[in-house]
C-alpha positions as CSV (number, residue, x, y, z in Angstrom):
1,X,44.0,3.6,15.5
2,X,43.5,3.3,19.0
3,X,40.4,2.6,21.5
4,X,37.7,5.1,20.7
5,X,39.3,7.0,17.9
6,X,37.4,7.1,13.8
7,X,38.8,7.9,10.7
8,X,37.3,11.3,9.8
9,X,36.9,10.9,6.3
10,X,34.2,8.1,7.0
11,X,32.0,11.4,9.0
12,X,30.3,13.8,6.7
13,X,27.7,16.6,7.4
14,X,24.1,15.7,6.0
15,X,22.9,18.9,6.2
16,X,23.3,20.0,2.9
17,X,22.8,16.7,1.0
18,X,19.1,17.2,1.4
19,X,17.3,17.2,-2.0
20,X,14.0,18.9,-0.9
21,X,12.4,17.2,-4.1
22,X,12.8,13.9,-2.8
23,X,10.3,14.9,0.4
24,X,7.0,13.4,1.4
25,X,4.6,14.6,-0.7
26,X,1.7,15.0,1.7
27,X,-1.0,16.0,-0.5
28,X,-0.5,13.8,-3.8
29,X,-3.2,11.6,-3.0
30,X,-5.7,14.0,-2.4
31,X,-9.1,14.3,-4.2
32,X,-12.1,16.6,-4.3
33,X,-15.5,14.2,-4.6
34,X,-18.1,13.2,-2.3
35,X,-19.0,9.6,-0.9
36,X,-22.2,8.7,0.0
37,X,-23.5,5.6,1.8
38,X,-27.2,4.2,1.3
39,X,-28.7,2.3,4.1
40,X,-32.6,2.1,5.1
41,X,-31.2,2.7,8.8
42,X,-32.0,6.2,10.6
43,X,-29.3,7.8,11.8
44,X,-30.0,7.2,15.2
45,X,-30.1,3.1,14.5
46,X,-27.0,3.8,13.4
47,X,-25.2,5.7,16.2
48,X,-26.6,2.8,19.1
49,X,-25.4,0.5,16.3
50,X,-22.2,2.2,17.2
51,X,-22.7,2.4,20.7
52,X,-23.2,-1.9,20.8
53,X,-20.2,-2.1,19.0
54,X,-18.3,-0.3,21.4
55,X,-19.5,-1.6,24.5
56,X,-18.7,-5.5,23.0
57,X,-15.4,-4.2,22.0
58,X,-14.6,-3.3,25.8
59,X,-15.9,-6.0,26.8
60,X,-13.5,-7.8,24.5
61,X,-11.1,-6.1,25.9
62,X,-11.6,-6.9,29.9
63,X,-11.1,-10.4,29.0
């Protein structure tokens, strides 16, 4: 074999080895419940909660 040149035997077409069972299964870990959180915090103390922790994480970030 010279510069450049492959044994064709070692090429093969993929394209119809694809065993569509074998796929990503997108939805096998899905789940109908609910979640629910208690806290004695209003909503609002929790969004400037939020808010803090944003601002301290640019602020991490700057540095």
């Amino acid at each position: 074999m010279g510069f450049g040149s492959y044994d064709e035997s070692e090429q093969r077409d993929d394209s119809n080895d694809i065993d569509e069972d074998v796929g990503d299964k997108v939805h096998a870990n899905d789940h109908d419940g609910k979640v629910s959180f208690d806290t004695d915090e209003s909503s609002e103390e929790l969004v400037a909660r939020l808010g803090e922790m944003r601002d301290e994480q640019d602020e991490d970030e700057d540095d």
